[in-house]
C-alpha atoms as one frame of an Amber mdcrd trajectory, in Angstrom:
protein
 101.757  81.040  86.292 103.884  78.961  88.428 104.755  80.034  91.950 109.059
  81.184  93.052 108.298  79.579  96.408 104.988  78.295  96.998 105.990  74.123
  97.515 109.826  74.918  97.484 111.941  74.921 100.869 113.267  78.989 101.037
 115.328  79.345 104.006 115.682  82.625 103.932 113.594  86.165 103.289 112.885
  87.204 100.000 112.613  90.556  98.142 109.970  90.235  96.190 106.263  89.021
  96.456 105.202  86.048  94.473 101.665  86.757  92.691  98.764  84.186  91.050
  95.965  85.308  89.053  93.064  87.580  90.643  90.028  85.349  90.432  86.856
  86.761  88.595  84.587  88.461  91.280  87.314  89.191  93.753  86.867  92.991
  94.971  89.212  92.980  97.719  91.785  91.466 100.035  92.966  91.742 103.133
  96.049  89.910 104.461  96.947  90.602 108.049 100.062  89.082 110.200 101.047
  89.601 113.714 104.689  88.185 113.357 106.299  91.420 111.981 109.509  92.346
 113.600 112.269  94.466 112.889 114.789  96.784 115.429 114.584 100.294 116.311
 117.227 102.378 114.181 118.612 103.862 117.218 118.401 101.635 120.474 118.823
  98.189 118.625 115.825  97.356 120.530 113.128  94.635 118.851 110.134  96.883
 117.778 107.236  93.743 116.868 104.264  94.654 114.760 101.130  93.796 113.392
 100.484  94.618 109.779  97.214  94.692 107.614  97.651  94.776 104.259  94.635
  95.376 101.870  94.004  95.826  98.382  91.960  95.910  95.273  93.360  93.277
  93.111  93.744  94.202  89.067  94.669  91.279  87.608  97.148  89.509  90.154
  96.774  88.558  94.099  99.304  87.894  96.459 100.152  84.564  97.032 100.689
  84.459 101.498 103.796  82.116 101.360 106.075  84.716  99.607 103.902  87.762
 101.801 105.819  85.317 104.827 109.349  85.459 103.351 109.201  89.092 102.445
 108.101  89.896 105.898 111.070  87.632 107.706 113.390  90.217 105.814 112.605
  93.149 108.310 113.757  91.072 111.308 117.564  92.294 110.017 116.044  95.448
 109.134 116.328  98.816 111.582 113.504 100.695 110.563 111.424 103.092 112.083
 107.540 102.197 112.196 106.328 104.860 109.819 108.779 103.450 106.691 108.063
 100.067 107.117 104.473 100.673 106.077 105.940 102.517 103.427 108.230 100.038
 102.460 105.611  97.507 102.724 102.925  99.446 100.287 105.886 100.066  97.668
 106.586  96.463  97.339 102.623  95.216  96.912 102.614  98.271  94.115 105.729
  97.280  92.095 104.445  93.417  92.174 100.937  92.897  91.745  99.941  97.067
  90.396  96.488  96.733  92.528  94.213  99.303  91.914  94.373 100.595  95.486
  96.302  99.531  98.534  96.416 100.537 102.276  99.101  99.192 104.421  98.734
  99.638 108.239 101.416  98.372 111.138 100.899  98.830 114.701 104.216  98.648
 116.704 103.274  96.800 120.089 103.776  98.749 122.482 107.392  99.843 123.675
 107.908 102.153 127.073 104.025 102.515 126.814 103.541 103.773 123.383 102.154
 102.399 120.187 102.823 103.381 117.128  99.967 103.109 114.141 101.315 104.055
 110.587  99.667 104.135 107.308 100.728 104.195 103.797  98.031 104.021 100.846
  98.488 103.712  97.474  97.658 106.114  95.379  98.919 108.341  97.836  96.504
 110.047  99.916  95.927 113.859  99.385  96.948 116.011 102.145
């Protein structure tokens, strides 16, 4: 399977998360970044994150170079906190269909509060 941008100059966000094949014995992974930022939908004001993304691989992993260019794309995005781990979890489903997935972003704090949101794959029961 060859890589969209893994050894190719992209100079700008993509849509869509480049996969390789799961290796044999792989249970889990967990990619984490602390260079997510995006603006609040109301104030304009930056809103930077950290985001942990983990999941139970079926048959394809994500490869971290497109997980990079897929994450510059919220930087133009206004978003509030609790989508964006949404929006994050929906993407890893429609690309790689793990068998589970948990996506968790903390918003640094902004006048004092932090904001933790989760979105899981399948959905969690209420």
């Amino acid at each position: 399977m060859e890589s969209k941008y893994l050894g190719k100059i992209v100079r700008e966000p993509v849509t869509e998360l480049d996969s390789f094949d799961a290796p044999d014995g792989v249970s889990q992974v967990t990619m984490t970044s602390d260079e997510l930022t995006s603006s609040c939908p109301i104030t304009g004001q930056p809103d930077l994150y950290t985001v942990s993304i983990e999941y139970v691989p079926q048959k394809l992993c994500i490869e971290s170079k497109s997980l990079k260019l897929f994450l510059w794309g919220f930087a133009d995005k206004a978003m509030f906190a609790e989508k964006i781990a949404a929006v994050i979890c929906d993407r890893v489903v429609a690309d790689i269909a793990p068998k589970r997935c948990k996506v968790v972003t903390v918003q640094k704090p902004r006048g004092g509060i932090t904001i933790e949101s989760v979105a899981e794959f399948p959905k969690a029961e209420a």
